[in-house]
LOSE-200886 format. One record per atom (N, C-alpha, C, CB): residue in one letter; x, y, z. Coordinates in steps of 0.2 Angstrom, whole numbers, plus 2048, in hexadecimal, padded with zeros to 3 digits. Glycine has a CB too. Layout:
N
AXYZ/...
END
This chain:
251
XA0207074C/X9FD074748/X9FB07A74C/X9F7070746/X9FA077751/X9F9080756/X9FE085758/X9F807F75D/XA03081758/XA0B087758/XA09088753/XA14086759/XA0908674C/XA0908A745/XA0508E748/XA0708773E/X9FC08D745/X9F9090747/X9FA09A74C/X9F708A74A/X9FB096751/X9FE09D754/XA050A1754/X9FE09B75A/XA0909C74D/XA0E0A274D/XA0C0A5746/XA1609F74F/XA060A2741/XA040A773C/XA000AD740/XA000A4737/X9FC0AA744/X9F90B1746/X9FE0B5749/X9F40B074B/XA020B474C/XA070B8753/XA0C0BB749/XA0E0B075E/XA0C0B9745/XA0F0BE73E/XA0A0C173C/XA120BA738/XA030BF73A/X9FF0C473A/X9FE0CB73C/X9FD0C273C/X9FF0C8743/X9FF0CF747/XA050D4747/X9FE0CD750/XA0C0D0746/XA110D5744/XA100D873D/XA180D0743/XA0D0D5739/XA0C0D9732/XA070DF732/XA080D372D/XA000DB736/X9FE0E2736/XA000EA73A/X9F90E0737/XA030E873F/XA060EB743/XA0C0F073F/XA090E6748/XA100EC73C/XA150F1735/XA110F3731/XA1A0EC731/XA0E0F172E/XA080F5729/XA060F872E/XA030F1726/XA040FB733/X9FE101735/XA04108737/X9F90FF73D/XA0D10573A/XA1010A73C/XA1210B735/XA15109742/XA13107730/XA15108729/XA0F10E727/XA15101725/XA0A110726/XA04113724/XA0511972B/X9FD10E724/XA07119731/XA0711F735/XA0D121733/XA0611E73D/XA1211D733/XA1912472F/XA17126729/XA2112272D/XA13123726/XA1312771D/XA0E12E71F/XA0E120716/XA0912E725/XA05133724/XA09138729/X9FE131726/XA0E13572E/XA1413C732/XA1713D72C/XA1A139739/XA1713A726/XA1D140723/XA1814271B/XA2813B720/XA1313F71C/XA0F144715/XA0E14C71C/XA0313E711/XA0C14B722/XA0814F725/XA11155725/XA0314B730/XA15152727/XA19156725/XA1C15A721/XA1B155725/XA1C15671B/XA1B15A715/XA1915F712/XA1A158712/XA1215F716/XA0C162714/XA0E168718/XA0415E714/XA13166720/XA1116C723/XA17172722/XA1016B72B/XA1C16E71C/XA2317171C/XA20174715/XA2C16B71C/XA1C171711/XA1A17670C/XA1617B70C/XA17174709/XA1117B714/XA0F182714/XA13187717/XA0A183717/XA1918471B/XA1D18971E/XA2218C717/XA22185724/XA24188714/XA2618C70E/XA2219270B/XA26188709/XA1E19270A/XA1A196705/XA1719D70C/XA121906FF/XA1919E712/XA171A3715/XA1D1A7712/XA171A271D/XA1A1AE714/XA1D1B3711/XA211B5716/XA191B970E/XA281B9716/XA2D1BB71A/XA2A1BF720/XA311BF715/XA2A1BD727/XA271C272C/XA2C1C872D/XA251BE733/XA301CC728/XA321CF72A/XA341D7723/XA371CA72D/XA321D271A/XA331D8716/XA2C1D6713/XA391D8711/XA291CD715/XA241CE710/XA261C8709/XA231D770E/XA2A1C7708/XA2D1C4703/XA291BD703/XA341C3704/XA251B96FC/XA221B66FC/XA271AF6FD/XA1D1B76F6/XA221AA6FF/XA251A4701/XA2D1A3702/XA241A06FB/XA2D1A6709/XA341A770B/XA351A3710/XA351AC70C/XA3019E713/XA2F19A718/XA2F19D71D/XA32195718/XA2B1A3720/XA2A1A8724/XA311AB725/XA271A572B/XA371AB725/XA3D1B0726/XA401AE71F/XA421AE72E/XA431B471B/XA471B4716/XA4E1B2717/XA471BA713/XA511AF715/XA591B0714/XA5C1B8717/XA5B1AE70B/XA5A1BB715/XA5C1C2713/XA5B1C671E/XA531C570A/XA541C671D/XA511C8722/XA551C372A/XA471C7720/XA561BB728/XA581B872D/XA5F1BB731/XA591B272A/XA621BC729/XA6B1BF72B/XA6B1C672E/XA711C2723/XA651CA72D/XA631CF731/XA631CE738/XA5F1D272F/XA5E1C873A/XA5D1C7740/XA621C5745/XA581C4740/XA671C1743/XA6D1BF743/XA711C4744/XA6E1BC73E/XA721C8740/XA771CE73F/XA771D4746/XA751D2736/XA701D5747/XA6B1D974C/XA6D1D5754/XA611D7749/XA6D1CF753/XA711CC759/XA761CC759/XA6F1C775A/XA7B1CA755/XA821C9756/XA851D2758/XA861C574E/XA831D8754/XA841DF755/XA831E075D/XA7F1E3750/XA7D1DE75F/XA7C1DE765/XA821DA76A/XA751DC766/XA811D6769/XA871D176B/XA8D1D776C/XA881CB764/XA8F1D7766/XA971DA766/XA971DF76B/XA991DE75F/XA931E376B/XA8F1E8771/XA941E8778/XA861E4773/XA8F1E3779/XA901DF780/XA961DE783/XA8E1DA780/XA981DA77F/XAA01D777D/XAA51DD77E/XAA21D4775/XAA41E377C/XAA81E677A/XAA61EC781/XAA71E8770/XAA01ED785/XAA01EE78A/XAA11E878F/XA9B1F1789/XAA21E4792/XAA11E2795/XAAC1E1797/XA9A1DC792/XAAE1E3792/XAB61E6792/XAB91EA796/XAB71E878D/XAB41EF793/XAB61F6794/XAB31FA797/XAB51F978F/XAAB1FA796/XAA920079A/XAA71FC7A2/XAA1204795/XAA42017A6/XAA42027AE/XA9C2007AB/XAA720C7B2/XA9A1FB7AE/XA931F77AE/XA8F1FB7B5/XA941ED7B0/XA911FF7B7/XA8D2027BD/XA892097B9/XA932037C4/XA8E2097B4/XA8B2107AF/XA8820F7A7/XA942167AE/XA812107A8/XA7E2107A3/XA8021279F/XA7B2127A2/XA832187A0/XA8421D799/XA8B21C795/XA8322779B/XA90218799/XA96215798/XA9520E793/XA9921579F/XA9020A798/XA8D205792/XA8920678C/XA89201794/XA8720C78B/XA8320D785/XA88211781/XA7C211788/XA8E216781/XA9321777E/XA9721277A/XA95218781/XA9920C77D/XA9D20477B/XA98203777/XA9F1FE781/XA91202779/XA8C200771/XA8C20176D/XA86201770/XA8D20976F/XA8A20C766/XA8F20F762/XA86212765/XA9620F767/XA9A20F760/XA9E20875F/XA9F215761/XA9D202765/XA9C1FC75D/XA991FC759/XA9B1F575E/XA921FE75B/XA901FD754/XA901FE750/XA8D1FD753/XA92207750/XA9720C74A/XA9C208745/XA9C21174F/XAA020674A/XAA820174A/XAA41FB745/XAAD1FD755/XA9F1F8748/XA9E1F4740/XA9A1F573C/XA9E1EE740/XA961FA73D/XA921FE734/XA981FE732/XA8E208733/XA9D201733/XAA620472F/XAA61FD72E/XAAF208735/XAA81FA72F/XAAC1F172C/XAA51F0728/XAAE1E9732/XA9F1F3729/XA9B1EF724/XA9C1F171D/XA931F0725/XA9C1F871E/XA9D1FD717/XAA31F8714/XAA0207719/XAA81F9718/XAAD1F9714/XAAE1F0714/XAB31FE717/XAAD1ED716/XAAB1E6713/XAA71E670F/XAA91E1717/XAA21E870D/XA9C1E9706/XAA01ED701/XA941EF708/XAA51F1702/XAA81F46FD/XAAB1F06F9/XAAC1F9700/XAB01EC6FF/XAB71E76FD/XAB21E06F7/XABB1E3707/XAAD1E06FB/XAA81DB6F6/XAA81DD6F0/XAA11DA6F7/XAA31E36F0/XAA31E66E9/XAAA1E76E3/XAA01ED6EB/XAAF1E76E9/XAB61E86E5/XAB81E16E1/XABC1EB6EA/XAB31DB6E4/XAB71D66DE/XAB21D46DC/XABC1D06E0/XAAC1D56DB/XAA61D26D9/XAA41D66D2/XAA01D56DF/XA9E1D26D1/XA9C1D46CB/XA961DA6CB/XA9B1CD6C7/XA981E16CC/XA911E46CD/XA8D1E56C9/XA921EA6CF/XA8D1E66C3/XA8A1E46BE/XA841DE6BF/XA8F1E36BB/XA871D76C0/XA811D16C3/XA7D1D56C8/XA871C96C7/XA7F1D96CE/XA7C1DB6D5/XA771E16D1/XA821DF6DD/XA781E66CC/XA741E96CE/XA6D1E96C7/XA781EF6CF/XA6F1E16C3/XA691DE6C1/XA661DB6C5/XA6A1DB6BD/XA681D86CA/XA631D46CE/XA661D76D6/XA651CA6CC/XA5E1DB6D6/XA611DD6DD/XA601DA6E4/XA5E1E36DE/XA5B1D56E3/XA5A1D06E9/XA601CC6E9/XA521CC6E9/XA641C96E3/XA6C1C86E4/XA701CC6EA/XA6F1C96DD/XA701D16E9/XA731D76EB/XA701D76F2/XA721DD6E5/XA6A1D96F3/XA681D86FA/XA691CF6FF/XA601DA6F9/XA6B1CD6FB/XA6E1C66FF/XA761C86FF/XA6D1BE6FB/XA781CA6F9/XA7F1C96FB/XA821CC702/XA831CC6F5/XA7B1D3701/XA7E1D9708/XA7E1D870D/XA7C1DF709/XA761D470D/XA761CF715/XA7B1CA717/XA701CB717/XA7E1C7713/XA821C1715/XA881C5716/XA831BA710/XA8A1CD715/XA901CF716/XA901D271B/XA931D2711/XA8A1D471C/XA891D7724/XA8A1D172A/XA801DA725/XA861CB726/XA861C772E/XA8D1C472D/XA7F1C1731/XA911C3728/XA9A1C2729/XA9D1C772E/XA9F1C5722/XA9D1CD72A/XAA01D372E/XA9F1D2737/XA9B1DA72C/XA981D2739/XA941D0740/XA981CE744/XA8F1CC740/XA981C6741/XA9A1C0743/XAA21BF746/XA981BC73C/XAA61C4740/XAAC1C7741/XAAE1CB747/XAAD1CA73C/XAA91CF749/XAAA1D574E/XAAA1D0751/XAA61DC74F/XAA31CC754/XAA41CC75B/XAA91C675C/XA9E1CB75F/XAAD1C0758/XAB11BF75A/XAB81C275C/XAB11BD758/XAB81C9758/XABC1CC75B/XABD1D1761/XABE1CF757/XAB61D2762/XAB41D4767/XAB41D376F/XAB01D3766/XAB31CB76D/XAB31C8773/XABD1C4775/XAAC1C2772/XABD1C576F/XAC91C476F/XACA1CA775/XAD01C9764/XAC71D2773/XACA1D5777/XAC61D877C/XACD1D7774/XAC11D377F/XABD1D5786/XAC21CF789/XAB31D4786/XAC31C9787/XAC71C678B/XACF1C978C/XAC71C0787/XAD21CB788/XAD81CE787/XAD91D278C/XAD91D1781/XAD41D878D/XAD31DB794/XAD21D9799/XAD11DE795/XACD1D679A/XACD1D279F/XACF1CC7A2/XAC91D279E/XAD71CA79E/XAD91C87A0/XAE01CD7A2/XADA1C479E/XAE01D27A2/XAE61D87A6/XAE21DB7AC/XAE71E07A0/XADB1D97AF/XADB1DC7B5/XADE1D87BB/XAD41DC7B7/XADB1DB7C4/XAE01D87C7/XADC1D27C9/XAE31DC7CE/XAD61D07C7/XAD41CA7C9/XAD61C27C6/XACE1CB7C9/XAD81C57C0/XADD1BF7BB/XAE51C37BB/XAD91BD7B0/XAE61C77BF/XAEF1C47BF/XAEF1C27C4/XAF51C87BF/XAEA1C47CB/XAEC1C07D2/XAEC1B77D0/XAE51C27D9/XAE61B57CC/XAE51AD7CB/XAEB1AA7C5/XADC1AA7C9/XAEE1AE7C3/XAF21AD7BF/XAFA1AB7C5/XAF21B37B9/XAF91B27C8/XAFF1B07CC/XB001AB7D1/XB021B57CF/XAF81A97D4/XAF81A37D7/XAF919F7D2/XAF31A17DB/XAF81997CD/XAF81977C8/XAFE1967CA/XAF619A7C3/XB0419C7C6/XB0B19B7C8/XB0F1997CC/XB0C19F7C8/XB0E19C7D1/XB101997D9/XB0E1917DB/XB0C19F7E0/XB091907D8/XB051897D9/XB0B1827D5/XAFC18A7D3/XB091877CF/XB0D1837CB/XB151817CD/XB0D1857C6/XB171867CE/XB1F1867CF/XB1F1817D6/XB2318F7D1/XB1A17F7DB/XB1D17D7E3/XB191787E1/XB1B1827EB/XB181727DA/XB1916D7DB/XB1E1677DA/XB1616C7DA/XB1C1627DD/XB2115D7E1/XB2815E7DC/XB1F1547E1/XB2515D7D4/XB2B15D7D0/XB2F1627CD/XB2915B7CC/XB2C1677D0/XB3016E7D0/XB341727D5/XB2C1747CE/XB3216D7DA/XB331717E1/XB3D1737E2/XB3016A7E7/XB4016C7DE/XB4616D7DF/XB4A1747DA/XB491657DE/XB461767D6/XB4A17A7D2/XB4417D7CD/XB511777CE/XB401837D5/XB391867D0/XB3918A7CD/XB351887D2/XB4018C7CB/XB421907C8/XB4618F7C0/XB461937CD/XB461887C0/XB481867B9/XB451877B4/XB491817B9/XB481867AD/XB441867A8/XB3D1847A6/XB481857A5/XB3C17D7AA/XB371787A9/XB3217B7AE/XB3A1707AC/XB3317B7B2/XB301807B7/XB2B1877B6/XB351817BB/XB3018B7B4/XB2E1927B2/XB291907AC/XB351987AF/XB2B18B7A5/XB2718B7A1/XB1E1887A4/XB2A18879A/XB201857A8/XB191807A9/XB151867AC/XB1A1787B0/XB181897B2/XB1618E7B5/XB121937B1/XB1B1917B9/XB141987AE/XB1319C7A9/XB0D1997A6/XB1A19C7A4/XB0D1927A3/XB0618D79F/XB0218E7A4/XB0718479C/XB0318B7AC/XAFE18B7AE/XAFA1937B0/XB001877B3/XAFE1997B1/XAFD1A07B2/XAF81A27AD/XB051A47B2/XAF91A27A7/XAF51A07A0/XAEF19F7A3/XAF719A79C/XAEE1997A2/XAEA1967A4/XAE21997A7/XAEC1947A6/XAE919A7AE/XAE319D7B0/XADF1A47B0/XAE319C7B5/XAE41A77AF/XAE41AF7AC/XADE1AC7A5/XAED1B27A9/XADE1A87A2/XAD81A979D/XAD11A67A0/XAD91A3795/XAD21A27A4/XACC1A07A8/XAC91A47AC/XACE19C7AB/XACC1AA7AD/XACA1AF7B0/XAC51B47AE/XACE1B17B2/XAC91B67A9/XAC71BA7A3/XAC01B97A2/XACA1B879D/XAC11B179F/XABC1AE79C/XAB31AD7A4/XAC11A5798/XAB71AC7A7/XAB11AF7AE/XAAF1B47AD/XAB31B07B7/XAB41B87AE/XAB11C07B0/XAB11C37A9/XAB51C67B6/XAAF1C27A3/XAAB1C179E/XAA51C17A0/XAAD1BD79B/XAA51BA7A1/XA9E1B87A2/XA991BB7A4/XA9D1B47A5/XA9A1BC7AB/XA981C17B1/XA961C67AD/XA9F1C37B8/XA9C1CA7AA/XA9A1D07A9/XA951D07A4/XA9F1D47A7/XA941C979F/XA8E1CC79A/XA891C979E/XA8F1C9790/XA891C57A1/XA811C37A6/XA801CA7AB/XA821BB7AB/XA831CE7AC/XA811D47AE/XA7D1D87A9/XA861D87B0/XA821DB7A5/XA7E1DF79F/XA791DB79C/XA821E3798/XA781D579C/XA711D2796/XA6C1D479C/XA711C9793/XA6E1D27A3/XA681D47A8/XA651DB7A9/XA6A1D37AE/XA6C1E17A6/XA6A1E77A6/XA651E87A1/XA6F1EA7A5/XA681E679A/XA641E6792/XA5D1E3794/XA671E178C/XA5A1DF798/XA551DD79A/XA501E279B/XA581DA79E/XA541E17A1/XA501E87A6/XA4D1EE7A2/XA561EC7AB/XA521F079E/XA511F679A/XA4B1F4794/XA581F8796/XA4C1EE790/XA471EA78B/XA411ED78F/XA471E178A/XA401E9795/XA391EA797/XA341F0797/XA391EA79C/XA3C1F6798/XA361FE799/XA38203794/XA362027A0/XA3C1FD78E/XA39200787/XA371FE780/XA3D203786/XA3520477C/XA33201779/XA391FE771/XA2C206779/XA351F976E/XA3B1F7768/XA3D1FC764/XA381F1763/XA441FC762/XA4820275D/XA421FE756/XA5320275C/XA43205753/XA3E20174C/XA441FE749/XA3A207745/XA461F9743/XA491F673E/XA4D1FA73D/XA451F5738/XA4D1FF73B/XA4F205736/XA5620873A/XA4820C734/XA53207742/XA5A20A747/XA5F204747/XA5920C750/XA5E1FD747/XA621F774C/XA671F6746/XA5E1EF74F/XA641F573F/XA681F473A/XA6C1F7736/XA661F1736/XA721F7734/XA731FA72E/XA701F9727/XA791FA72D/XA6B1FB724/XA691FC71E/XA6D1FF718/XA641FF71F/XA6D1F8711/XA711F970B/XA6C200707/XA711F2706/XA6620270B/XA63207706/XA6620C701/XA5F20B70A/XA6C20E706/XA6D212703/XA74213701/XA6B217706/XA7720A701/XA7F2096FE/XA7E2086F7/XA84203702/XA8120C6F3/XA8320A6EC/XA872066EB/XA8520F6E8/XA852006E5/XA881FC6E2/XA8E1FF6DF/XA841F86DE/XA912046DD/XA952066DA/XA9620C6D6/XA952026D8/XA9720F6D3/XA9A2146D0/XA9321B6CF/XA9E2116C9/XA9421F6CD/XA8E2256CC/XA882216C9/XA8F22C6C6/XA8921D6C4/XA8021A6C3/XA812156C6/XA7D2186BC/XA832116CB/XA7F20A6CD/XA7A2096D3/XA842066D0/XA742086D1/XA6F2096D4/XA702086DB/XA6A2056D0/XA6B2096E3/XA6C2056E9/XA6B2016E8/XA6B2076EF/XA6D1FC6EE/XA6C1F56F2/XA661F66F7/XA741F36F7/XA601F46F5/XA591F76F7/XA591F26FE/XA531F56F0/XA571F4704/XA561F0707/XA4F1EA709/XA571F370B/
END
């Protein structure tokens, strides 16, 4: 009777125990609820747009797009220009960025060419999503291509053909190549391994190079002030939806 005894109570106490964390998760997710509904209904911190849950769709692809442009930048300096010279790195910037305003236009064009303009220029906040999601395509695009051919060069300097050609030599003077390093089996392995390392190189002094310029961009952030909106982005303000009367794509 006393083991019963104590093993109703000792369930007791399990019950009430599940019943209180049962009653503390119900109030972690009403408190949740409550806190994902007021994040909903903040307005956009960036056009103003009601209940956009503090960043719009729209404004986000901007901020997104605003980084990746930057990005490509970098990438596309970090290739090419002489990192010791400002004014050589600030050239490679601005006319990537140039290079993909141009693929924006003309990606927004190529949209508009199978789209329904008509639908866009009834409903212009349609039309202002469509253009942000084709800007941050476009973006997204460059700097993958960007960074194809900051590697691409940088794998042609001498510091990745020298590890390439060790690589080579490496490869050819082992045990199993030794008798004939020159053979077919041989040359191709060699070659793979030369590769190799020639991308690994690259792919370092890549690195290197953009952890330099971001340390430069840094430096410079500090002792200036922010471009307004209106410089960093390309804006649809003033791209027509289409022909002599199709209204703009308002930003």
């Amino acid at each position: 009777m006393r083991r019963r005894e104590q093993a109703r109570a000792e369930q007791a106490r399990r019950d009430a125990a599940h019943a209180a964390a049962q009653e503390q998760a119900e109030r972690e997710r009403a408190a949740v609820v409550a806190a994902e509904a007021v994040r909903q209904a903040l307005p956009c911190q960036d056009c103003g747009r009601a209940r956009a849950a503090g960043l719009c769709e729209v404004c986000d692809h901007r901020r997104q797009t605003e980084t990746l442009m930057g990005e490509a930048g970098l990438l596309a300096a970090a290739g090419s220009a002489d990192l010791a010279d400002p004014g050589s790195v600030a050239a490679v910037t601005t006319a990537v960025r140039t290079a993909i305003g141009n693929s924006i236009a003309a990606a927004w064009q190529e949209f508009l060419r199978i789209t329904d303009v008509a639908m866009l220029e009834a409903n212009p906040e349609a039309a202002r999503d469509a253009y942000a999601f084709t800007v941050l395509q476009t973006a997204q695009q460059a700097v993958q291509e960007y960074q194809d051919n900051a590697l691409a060069v940088l794998g042609r300097t001498e510091e990745a053909e020298a590890e390439a050609r060790r690589a080579y030599k490496a490869e050819q003077g082992r045990r199993w190549y030794k008798h004939n390093p020159t053979g077919a089996d041989a040359v191709a392995a060699a070659t793979k391994a030369a590769e190799a390392a020639r991308e690994r190189t690259a792919e370092y002094l890549l690195a290197v190079r953009l952890q330099q310029l971001r340390g430069q961009a840094a430096a410079r952030t500090e002792t200036a002030a922010p471009a307004p909106q209106t410089d960093r982005l390309p804006e649809p303000a003033a791209r027509v939806l289409g022909g002599d009367t199709a209204r703009a794509v308002m930003a």
